[in-house]
FIRO-424935 format. One record per atom (N, C-alpha, C): residue in one letter; x, y, z; atom name. Coordinates in pm, 1 decimal, always signed. Each point is the difference from the previous one (the first is absolute). Example, Ala and Ser with C-alpha at 12.3 -4.5 7.8 and 13.67 -1.06 7.14 Angstrom:
2
+------+----------+----------+----------+------+
! rest !        x !        y !        z ! atom !
+------+----------+----------+----------+------+
!    A !  +1319.0 !   -569.0 !   +780.0 !    N !
!    A !    -89.0 !   +119.0 !     +0.0 !   CA !
!    A !    +90.0 !   +120.0 !     +0.0 !    C !
!    S !    -35.0 !   +105.0 !    -72.0 !    N !
!    S !    +82.0 !   +119.0 !     +6.0 !   CA !
!    S !    -77.0 !   +109.0 !    +73.0 !    C !
+------+----------+----------+----------+------+
This chain:
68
+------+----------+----------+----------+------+
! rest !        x !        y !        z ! atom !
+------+----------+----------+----------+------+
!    X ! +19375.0 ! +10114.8 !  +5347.5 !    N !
!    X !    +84.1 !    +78.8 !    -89.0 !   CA !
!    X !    +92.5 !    +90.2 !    +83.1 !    C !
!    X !   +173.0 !     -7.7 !    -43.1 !    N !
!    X !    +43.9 !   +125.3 !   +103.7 !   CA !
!    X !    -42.9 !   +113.2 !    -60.5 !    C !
!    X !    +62.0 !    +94.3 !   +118.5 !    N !
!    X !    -22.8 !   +137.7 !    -10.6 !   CA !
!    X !    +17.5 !    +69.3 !   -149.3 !    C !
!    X !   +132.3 !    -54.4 !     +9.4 !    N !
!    X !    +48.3 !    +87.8 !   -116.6 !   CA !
!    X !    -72.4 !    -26.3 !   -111.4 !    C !
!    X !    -54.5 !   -175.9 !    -24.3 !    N !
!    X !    -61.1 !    +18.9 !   -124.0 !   CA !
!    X !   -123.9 !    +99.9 !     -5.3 !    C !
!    X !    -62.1 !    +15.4 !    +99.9 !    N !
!    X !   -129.8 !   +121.4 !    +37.4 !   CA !
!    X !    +48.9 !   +144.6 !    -70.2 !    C !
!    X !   +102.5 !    +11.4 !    +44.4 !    N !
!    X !    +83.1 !   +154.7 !    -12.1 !   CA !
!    X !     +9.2 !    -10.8 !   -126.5 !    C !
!    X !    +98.4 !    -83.2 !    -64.8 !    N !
!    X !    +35.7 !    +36.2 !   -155.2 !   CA !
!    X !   -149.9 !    -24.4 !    -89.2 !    C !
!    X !   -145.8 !    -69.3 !     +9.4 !    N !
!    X !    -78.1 !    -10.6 !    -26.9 !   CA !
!    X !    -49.5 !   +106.6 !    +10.2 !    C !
!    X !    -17.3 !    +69.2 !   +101.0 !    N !
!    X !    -55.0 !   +152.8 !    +16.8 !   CA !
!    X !    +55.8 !   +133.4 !    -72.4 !    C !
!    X !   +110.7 !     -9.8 !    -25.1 !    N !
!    X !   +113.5 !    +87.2 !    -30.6 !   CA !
!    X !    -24.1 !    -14.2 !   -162.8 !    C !
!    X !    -30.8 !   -123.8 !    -45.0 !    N !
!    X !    -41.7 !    -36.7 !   -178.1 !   CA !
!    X !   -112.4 !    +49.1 !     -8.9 !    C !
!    X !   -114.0 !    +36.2 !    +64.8 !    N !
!    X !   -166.7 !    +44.5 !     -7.2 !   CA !
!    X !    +36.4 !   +141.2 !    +43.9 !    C !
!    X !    +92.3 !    +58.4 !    +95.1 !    N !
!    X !    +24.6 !   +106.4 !    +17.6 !   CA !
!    X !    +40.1 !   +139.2 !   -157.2 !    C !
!    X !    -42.3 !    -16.6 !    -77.0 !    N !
!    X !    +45.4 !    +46.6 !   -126.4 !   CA !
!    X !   +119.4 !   +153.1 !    +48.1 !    C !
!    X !    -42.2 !    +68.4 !    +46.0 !    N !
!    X !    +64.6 !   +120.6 !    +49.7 !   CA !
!    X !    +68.5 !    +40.5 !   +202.1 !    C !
!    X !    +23.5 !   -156.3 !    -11.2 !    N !
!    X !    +41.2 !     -3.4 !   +106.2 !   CA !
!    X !     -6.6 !    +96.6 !   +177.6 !    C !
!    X !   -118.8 !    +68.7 !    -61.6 !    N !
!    X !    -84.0 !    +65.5 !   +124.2 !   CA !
!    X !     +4.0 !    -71.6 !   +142.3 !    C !
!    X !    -44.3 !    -88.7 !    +37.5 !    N !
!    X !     -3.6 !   -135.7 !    +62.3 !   CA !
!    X !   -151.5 !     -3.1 !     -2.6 !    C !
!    X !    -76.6 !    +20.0 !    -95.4 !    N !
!    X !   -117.0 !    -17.6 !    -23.1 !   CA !
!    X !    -29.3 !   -115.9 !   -125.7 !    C !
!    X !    -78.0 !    -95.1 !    -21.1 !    N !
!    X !    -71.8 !    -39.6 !    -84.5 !   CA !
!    X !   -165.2 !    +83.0 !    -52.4 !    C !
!    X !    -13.8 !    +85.5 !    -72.6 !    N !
!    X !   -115.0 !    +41.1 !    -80.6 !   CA !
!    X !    -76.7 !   -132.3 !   -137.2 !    C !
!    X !   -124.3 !     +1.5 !    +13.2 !    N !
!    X !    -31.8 !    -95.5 !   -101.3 !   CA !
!    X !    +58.1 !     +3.3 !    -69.3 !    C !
!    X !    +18.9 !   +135.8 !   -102.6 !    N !
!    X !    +74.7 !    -12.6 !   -149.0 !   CA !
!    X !   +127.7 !    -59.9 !    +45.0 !    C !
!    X !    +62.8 !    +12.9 !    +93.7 !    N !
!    X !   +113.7 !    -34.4 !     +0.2 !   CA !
!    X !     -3.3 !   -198.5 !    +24.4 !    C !
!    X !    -86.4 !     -7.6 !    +49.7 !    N !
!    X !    -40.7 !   -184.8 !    +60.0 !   CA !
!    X !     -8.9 !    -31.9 !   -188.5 !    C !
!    X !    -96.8 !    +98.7 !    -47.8 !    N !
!    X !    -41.3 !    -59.6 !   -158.2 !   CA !
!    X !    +76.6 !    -30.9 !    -95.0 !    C !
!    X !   +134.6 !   +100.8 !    +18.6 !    N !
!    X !   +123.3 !    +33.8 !    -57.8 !   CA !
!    X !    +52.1 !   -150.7 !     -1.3 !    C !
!    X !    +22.8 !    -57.5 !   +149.3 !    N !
!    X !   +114.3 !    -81.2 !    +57.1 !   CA !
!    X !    -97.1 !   -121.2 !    -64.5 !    C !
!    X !   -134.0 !    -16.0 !    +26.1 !    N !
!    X !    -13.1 !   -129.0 !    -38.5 !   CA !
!    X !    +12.4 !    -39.8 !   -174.6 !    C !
!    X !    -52.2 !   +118.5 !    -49.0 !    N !
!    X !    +31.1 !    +28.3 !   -166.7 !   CA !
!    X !   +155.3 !    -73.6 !    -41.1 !    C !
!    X !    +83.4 !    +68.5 !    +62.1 !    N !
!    X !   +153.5 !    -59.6 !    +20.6 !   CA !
!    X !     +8.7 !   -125.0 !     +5.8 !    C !
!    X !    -87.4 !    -75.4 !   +106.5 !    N !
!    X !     +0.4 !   -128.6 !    +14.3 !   CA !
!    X !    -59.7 !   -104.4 !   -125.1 !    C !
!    X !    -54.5 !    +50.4 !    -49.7 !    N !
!    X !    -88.9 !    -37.5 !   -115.1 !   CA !
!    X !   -143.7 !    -70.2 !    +71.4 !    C !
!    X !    -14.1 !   +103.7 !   +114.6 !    N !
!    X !   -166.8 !    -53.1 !    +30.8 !   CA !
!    X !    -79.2 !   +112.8 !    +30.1 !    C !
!    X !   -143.7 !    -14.9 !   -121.2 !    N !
!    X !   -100.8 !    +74.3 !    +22.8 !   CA !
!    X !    -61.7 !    +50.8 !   +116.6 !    C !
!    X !    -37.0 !   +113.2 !    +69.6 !    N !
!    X !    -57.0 !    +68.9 !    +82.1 !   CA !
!    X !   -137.7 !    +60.2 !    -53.9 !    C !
!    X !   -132.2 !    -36.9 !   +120.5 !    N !
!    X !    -91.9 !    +41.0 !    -56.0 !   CA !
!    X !     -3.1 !   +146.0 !    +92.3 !    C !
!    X !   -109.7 !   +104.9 !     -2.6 !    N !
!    X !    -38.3 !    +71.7 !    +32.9 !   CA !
!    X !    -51.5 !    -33.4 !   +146.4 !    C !
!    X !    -80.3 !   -118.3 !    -23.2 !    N !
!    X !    -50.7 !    -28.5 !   +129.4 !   CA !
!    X !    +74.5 !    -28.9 !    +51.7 !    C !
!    X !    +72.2 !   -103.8 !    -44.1 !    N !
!    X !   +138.1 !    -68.4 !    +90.8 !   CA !
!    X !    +61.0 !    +86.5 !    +81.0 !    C !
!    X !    +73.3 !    +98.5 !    -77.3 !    N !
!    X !    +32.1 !   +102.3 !    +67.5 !   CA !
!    X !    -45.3 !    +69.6 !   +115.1 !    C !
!    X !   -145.7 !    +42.6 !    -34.5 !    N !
!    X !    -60.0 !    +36.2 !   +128.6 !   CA !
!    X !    -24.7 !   -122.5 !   +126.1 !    C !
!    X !    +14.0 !   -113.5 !    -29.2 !    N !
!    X !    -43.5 !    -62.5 !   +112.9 !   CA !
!    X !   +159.0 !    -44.8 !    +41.8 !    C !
!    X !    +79.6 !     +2.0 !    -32.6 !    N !
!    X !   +169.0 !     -1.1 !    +47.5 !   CA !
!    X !     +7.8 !   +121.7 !    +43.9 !    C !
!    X !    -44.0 !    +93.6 !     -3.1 !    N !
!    X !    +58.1 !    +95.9 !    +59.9 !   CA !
!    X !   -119.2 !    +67.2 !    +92.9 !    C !
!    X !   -136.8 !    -55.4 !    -16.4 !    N !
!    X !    -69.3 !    -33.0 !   +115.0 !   CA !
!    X !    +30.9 !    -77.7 !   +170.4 !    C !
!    X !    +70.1 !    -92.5 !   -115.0 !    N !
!    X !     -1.5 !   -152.3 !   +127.0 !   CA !
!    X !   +184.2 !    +58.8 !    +95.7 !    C !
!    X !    +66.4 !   +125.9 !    -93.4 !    N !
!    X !   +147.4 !    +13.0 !    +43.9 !   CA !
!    X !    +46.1 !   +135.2 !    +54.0 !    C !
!    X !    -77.8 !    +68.6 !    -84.2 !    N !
!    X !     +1.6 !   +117.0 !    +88.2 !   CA !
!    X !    -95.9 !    +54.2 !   +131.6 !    C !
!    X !    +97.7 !    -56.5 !   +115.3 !    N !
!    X !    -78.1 !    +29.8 !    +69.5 !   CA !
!    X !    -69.9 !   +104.3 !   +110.4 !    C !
!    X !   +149.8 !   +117.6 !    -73.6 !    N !
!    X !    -42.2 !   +112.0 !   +113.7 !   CA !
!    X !    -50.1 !    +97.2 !   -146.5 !    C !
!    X !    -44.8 !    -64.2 !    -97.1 !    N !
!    X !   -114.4 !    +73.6 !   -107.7 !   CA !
!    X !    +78.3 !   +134.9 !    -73.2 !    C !
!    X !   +113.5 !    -14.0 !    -34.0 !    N !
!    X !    +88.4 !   +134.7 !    -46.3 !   CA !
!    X !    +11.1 !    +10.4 !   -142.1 !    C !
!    X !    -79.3 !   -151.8 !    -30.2 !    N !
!    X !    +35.4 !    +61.8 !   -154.1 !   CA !
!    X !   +115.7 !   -152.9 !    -68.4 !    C !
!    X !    +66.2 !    -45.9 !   +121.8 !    N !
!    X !   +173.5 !     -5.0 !    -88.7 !   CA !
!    X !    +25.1 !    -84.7 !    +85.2 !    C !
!    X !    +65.7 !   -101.4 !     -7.6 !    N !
!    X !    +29.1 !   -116.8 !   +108.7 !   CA !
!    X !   +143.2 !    -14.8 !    +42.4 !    C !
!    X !    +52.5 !    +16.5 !   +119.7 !    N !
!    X !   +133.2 !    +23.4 !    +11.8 !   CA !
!    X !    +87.6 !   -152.1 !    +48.2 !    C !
!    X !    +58.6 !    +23.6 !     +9.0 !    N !
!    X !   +101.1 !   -131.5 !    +59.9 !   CA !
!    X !    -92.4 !   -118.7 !    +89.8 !    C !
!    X !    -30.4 !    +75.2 !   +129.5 !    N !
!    X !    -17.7 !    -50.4 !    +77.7 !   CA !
!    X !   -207.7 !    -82.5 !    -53.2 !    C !
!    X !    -31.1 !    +79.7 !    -45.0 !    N !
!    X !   -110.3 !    -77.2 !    -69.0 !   CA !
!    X !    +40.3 !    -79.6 !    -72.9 !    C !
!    X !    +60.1 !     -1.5 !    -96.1 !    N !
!    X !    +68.1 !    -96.8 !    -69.5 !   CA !
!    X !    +53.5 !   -104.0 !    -23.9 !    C !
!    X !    +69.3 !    +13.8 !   +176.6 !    N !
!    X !    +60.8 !   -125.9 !    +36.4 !   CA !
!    X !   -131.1 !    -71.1 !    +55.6 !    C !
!    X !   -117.6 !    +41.1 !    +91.6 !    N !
!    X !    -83.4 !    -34.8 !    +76.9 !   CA !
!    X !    -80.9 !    -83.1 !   -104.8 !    C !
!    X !    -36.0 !    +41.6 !   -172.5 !    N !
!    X !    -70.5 !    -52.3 !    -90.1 !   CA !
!    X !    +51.0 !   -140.4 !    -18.4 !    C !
!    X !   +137.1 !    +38.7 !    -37.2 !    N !
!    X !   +136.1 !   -107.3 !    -21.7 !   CA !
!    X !    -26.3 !   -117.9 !    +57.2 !    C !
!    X !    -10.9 !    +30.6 !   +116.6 !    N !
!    X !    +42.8 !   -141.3 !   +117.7 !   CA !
!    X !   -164.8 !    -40.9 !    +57.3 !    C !
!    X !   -113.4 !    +71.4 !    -84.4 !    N !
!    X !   -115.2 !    -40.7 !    +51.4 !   CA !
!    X !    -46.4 !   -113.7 !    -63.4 !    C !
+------+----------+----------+----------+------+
């Protein structure tokens, strides 16, 4: 996938353009998409992505999830 599609993908889950992704905000974007998010799901995506544990998954995790 190029870059950019990573970026504008991130930037759509980004709800408030922080350069952070927050769950609600991942829950938001997939809601948008018209696909369900579980609770767990959530926690284990943002288990398996956040990896310096802040809470919020930024670009560079993002892309690393992306291309894994």
């Amino acid at each position: 996938m190029a870059d950019d599609e990573i970026t504008r993908t991130f930037a759509e889950f980004d709800g408030d353009n922080d350069g952070y992704i927050t769950a609600a905000e991942f829950k938001l974007a997939m809601n948008a998409r018209r696909e369900e998010v579980s609770a767990d799901d959530l926690d284990s995506i943002f288990e398996h992505t956040d990896d310096d544990e802040d809470g919020r998954i930024n670009l560079a995790e993002f892309a690393e999830a992306w291309n894994a």
